[in-house]
C-alpha positions in Angstrom: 35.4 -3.5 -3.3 34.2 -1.5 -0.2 30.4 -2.5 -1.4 32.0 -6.3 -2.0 33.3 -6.4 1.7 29.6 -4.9 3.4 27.8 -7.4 1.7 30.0 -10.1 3.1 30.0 -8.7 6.6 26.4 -8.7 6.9 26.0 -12.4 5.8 26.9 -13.6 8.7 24.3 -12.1 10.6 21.7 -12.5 7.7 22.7 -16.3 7.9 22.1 -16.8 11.7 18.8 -14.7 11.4 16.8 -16.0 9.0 14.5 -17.9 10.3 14.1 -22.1 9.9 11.8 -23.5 7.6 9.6 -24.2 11.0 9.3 -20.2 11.6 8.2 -19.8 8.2 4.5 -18.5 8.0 2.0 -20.9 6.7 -0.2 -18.6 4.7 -2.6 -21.0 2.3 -3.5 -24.6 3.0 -5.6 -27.2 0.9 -7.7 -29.7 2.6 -6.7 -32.1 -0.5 -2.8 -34.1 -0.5 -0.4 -31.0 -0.9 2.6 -29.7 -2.2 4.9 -27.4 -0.3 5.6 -24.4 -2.1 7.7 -21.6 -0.4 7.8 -17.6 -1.3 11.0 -16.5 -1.0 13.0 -12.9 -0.9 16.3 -11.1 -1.5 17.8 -7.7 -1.8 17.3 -4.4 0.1 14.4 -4.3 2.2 14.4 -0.9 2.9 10.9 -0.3 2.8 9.5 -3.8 4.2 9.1 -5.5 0.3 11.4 -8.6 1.3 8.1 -9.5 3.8 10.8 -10.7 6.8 9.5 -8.1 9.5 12.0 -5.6 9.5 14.2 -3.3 7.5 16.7 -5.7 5.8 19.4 -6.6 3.4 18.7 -10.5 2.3 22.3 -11.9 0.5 20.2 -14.9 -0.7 17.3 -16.3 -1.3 15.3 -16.7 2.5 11.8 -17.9 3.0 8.7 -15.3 3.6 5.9 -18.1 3.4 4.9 -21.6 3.1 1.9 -21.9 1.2 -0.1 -25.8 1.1 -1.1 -26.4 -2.3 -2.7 -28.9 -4.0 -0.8 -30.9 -6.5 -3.1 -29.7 -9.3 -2.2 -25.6 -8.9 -1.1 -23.3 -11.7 0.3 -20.3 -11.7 -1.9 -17.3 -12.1 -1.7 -15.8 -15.8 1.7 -14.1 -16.4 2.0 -10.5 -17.7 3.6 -10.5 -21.5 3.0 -14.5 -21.4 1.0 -16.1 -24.3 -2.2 -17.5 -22.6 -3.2 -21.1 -23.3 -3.5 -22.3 -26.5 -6.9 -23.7 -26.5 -10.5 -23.8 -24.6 -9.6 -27.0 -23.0 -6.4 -25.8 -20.9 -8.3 -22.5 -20.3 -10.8 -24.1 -18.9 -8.0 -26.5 -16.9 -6.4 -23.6 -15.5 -9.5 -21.4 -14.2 -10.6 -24.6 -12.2 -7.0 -25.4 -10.3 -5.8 -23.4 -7.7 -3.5 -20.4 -9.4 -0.6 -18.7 -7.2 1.7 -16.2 -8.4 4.1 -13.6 -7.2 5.3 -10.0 -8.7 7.3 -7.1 -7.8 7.0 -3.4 -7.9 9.1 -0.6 -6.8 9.4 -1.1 -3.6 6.1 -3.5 -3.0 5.6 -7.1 -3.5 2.6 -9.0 -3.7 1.7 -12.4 -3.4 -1.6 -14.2 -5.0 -3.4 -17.5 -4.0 -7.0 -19.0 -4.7 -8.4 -15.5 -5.5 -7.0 -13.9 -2.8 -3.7 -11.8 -2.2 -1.3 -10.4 0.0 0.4 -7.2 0.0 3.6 -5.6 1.9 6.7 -3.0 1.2 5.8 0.7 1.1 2.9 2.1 1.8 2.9 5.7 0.0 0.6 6.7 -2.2 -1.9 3.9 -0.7 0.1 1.6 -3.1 -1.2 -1.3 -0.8 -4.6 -0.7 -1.4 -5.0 -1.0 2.9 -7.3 2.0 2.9 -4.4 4.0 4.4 -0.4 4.8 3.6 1.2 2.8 6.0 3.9 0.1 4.9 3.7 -3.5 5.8 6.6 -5.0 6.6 5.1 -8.5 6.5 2.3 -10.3 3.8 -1.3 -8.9 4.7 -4.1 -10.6 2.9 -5.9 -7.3 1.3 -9.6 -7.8 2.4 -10.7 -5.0 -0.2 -11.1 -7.4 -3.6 -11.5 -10.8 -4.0 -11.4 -13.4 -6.9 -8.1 -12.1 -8.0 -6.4 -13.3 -10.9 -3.4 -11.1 -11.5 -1.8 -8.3 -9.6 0.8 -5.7 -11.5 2.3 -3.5 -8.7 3.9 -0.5 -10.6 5.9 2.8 -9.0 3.8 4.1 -6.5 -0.2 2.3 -7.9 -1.1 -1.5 -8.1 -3.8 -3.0 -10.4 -5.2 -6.3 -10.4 -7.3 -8.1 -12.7 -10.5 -10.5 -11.6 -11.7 -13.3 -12.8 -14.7 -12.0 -14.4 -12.6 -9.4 -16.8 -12.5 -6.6 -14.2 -9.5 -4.0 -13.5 -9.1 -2.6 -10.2 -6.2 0.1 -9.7 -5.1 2.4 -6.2 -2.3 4.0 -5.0 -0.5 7.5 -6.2 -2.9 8.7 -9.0 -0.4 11.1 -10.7 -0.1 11.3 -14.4 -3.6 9.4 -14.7 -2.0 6.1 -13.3 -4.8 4.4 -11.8 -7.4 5.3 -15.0 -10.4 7.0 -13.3 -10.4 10.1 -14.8 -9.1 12.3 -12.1 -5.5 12.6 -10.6 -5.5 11.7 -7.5 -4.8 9.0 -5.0 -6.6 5.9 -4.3 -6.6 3.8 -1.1 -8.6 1.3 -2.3 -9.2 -1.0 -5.1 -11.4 1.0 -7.3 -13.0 -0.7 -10.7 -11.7 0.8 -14.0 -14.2 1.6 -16.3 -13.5 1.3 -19.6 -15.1 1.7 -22.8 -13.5 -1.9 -24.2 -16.1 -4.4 -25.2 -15.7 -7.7 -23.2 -13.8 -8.8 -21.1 -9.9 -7.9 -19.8 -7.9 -10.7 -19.9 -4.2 -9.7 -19.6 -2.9 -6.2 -17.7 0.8 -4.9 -17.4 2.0 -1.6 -15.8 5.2 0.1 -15.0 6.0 3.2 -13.3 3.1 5.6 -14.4 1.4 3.9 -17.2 -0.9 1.0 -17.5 -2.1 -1.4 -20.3 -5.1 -3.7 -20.7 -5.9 -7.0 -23.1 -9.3 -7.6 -23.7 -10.6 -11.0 -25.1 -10.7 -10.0 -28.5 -7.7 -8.5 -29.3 -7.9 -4.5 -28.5 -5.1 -3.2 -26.2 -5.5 0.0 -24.3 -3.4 2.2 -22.1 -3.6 4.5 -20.1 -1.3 6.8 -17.8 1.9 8.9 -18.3 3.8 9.4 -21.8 5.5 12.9 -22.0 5.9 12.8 -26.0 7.7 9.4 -25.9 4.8 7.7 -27.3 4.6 5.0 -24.7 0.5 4.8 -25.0 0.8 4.2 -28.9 -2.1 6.7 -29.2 -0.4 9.5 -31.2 -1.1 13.8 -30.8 -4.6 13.6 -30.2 -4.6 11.3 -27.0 -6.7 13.5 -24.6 -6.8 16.5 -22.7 -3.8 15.9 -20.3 -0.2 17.3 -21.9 1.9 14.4 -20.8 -0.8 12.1 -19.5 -4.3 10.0 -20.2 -6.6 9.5 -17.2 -8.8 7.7 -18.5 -7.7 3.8 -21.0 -8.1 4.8 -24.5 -7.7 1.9 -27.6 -4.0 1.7 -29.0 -6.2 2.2 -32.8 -2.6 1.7 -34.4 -1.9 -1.7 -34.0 -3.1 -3.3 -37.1 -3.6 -7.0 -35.1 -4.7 -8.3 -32.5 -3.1 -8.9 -29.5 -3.3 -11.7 -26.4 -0.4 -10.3 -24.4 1.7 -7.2 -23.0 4.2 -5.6 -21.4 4.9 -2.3 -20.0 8.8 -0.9 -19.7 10.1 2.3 -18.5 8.6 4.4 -21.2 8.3 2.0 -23.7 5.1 -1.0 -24.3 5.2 -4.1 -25.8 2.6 -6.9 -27.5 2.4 -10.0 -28.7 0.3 -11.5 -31.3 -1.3 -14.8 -30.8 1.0 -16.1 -33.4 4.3 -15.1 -31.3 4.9 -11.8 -32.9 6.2 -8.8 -31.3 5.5 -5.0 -31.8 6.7 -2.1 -29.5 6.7 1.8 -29.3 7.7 4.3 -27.4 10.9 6.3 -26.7 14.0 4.6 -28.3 17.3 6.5 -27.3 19.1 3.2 -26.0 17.9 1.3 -28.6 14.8 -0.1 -26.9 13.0 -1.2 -29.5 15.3 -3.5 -31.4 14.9 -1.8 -34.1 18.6 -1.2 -35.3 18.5 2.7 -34.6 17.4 5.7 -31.8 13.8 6.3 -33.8 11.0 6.1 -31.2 7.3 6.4 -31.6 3.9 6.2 -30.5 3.3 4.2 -33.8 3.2 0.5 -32.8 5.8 -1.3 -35.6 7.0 -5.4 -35.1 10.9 -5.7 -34.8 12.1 -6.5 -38.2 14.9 -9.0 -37.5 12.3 -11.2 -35.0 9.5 -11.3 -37.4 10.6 -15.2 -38.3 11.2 -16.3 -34.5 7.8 -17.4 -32.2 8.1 -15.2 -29.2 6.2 -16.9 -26.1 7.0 -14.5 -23.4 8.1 -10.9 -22.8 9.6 -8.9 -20.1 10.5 -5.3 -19.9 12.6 -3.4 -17.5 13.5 0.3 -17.3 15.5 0.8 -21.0 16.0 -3.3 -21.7 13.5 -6.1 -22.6 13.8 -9.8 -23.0 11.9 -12.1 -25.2 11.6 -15.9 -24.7 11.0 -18.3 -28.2 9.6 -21.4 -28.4 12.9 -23.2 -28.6 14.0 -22.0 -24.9 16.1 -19.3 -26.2 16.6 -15.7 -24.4 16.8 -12.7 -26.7 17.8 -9.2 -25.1 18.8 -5.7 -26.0 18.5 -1.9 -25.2 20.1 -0.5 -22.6 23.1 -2.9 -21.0 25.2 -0.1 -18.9 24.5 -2.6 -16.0 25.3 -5.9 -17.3 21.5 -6.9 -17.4 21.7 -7.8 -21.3 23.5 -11.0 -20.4 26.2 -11.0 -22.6 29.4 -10.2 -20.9 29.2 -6.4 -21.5 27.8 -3.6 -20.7 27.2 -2.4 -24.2 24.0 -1.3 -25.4 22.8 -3.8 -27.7 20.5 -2.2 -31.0 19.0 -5.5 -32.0 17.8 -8.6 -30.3 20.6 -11.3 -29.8 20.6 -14.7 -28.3 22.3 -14.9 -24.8 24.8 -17.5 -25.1 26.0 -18.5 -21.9 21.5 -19.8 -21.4 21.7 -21.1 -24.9 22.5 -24.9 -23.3 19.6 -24.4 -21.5 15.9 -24.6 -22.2 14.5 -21.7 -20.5 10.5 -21.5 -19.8 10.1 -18.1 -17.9 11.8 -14.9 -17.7 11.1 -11.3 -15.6 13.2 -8.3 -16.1 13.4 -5.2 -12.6 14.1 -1.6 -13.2 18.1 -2.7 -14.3 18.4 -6.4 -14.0 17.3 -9.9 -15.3 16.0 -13.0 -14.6 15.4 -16.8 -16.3 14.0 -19.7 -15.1 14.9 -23.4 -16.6 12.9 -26.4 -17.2 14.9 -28.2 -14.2 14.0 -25.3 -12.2 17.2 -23.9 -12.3 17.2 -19.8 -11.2 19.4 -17.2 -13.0 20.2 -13.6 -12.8 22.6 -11.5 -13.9 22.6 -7.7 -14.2 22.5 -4.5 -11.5 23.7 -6.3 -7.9 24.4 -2.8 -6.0 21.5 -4.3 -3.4 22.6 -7.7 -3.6 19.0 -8.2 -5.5 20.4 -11.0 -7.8 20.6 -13.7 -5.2 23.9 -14.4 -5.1 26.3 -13.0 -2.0 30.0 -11.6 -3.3 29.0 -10.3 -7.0 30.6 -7.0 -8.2 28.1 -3.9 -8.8 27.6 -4.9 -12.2 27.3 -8.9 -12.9 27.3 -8.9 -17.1 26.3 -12.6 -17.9 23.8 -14.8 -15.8 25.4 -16.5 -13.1 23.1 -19.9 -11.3 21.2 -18.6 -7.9 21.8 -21.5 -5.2 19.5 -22.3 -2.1 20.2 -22.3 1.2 19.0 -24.5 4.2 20.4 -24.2 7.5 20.6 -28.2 7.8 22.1 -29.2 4.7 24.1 -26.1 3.2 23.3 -25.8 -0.5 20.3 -28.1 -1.8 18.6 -27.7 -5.4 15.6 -26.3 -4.8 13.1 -26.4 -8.4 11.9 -23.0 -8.9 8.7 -22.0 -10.7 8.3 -18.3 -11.2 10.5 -15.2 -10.2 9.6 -11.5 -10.1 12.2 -8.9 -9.8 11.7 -5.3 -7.9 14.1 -2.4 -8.2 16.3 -3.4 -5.7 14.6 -6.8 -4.4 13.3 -9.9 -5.8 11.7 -12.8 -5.1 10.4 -16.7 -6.7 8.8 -19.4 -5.7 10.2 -22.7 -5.3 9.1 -26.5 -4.7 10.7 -27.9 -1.8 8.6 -31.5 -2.2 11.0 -32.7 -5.0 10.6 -36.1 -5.4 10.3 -38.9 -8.1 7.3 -37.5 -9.2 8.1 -33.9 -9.4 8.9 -34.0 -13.2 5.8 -35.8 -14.6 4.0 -33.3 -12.3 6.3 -30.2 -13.4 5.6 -31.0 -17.0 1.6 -31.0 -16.1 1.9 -27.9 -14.9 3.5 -26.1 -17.9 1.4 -28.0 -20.1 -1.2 -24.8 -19.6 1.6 -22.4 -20.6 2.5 -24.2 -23.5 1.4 -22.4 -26.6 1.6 -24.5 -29.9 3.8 -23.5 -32.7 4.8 -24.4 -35.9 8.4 -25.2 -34.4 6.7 -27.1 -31.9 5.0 -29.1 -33.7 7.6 -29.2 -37.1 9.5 -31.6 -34.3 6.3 -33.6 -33.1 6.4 -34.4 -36.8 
């Protein structure tokens, strides 16, 4: 109750202070007919990761940014997300503008055009700024350019360019950042890797890191401690506890187009939709029915029939989004971020309900809580509120089934706002959302997705 009633005290002041849309930074502009997209924040900004200036508790969603984008953008490719399903969107998608957001510990970033912006805390070098301050607002990073995904971890960052190339900085304990050596980087430094091709997917967590390349091979690199996170079994390097440098997951007897990295567990997914996963197991990460772990890479049995379009991972839970719209979750639930009114651990995967009247097209999982996004654009969260990081002022500690995020403008109270991607932090989170809804918005919404859209045989069992 006492954590009920602070909340609540601060909104008032939260309410009158956050600034109008007029205030809000204009950080990207077309020269073509645009569309207004806003960044916005919520949680405990502590360490300056919300981007509002100053050291802050946000009870709702508030704008960061406006950014001016032509109609045609995309966003940027989307860790654990099945890439396009053919040469022609692939080719679509690297010629529009791509924006995209993501969350680490306690640092966001934001990416537009090639180009991002960095902000929360600074340790470690974690911003890649060439120093250890914190930024308490968006800074472009002038270090690396042509950018097409950034994965902020615990205290590290890496990116991935256009051309295939990782770049990782920060805190360089437990070989984090990949360069051989332990310790910390203050700027974007290239990854070299002994992977043929090109990288075209990346995913990290806390302290370890893995890579996608174009034909299938996943490696990792990073902490593991004898849970088998890296899937590379006894003989992965020098290091007790750690590999420095990436090394191929040899194990996994297909090939893979995305990932996801949890706590200290990983997970892949086939081009067909299928899932495989290792690592440590004690609250029933894995799916798997029991508390086995393993460096050895298996699929979970009881989702081998469902097409799996999307991961997510938190600390000891992960999510997986089918074809059909539908949320699976399980592992660890002690927080309520399993979704399904308890805060039971959950062995296998199991539908959550209270989305199933819903067709859900993106998900992200933080360190304890949940997200999903809708195809009306509909946010919701549900999971660990203790730093008000679900959105949604009033909520108990622990909020056990998702619960709808609403948007506030000073002008007209509560207006739906249609929101098109969300990342969630450890005690922050942030999306961003459309605020040029119009008659149009759906034909252009669906154009959009259209490159995130991967065929299946459900799919197109119902075209039939």
């Amino acid at each position: 109750m006492a954590h009920r009633i602070r909340c609540s005290s601060l909104a008032r002041y939260f309410s009158s202070a956050s600034s109008s849309s007029s205030k809000v930074p204009l950080l990207w502009k077309t020269e073509e007919e645009s569309t207004t997209v806003q960044l916005m924040s919520w949680g405990r900004g502590a360490s300056g990761q919300l981007g509002g200036g100053i050291e802050e508790i946000r009870l709702y969603p508030t704008p960061v940014a406006s950014l001016a984008l032509p109609s045609s953008f995309q966003l940027s490719p989307i860790p654990g997300r099945l890439p396009p399903s053919d040469a022609s969107d692939f080719k679509a998608s690297q010629s529009s503008v791509e924006v995209g957001i993501s969350c680490g510990l306690f640092h966001s970033s934001l990416l537009v055009n090639g180009n991002f912006w960095m902000w929360g805390k600074g340790e470690g070098g974690r911003l890649g700024f060439g120093h250890e301050n914190p930024a308490f607002v968006p800074t472009l990073n002038p270090n690396l350019d042509n950018v097409r995904s950034i994965a902020p971890g615990g205290l590290h960052s890496v990116a991935l360019t256009a051309l295939g190339e990782v770049f990782t900085w920060g805190y360089g304990g437990f070989g984090a950042l990949g360069h051989s050596v332990y310790h910390r980087e203050l700027l974007p430094r290239q990854v070299k890797g002994d992977w043929n091709g090109r990288i075209c997917q990346i995913a990290t967590s806390g302290a370890h890191t893995a890579a996608v390349t174009d034909s299938g091979e996943l490696y990792t690199w990073g902490r593991d401690e004898g849970d088998g996170r890296l899937g590379l079994g006894s003989g992965r390097g020098p290091n007790e506890g750690a590999l420095s440098v990436p090394s191929k997951v040899k194990a996994l007897p297909v090939p893979v187009v995305a990932v996801s990295c949890g706590g200290f567990f990983t997970m892949a997914l086939t081009k067909e939709g299928q899932l495989w996963n290792w690592g440590a197991n004690s609250n029933y990460e894995l799916g798997r029915g029991d508390k086995i772990g393993g460096w050895k890479p298996q699929p979970i049995p009881s989702l081998q029939d469902i097409h799996v379009i999307q991961i997510a991972s938190g600390g000891y839970h992960s999510l997986a989004l089918t074809d059909e719209g539908k949320v699976l979750s399980w592992g660890h639930g002690g927080q309520g971020q399993l979704g399904h009114s308890s805060i039971q651990n959950l062995k296998v995967p199991m539908v959550i309900e209270s989305l199933a009247k819903e067709r859900i097209v993106y998900i992200a999982c933080g360190g304890s809580s949940s997200a999903a996004i809708s195809d009306k654009g509909k946010l919701y969260m549900w999971g660990n509120a203790r730093d008000c990081q679900l959105g949604v002022p009033g909520l108990p500690e622990v909020q056990s089934s998702p619960i709808e995020v609403k948007f506030l403008i000073e002008d007209d109270g509560v207006h739906p706002h249609h929101v098109l991607s969300v990342a969630v932090g450890a005690s922050h989170a942030m999306c961003l959302v459309s605020i040029s809804v119009d008659e149009h918005w759906d034909v252009r919404s669906t154009l959009k997705q259209k490159i995130w859209e991967t065929k299946s045989p459900t799919l197109e069992r119902q075209k039939a």
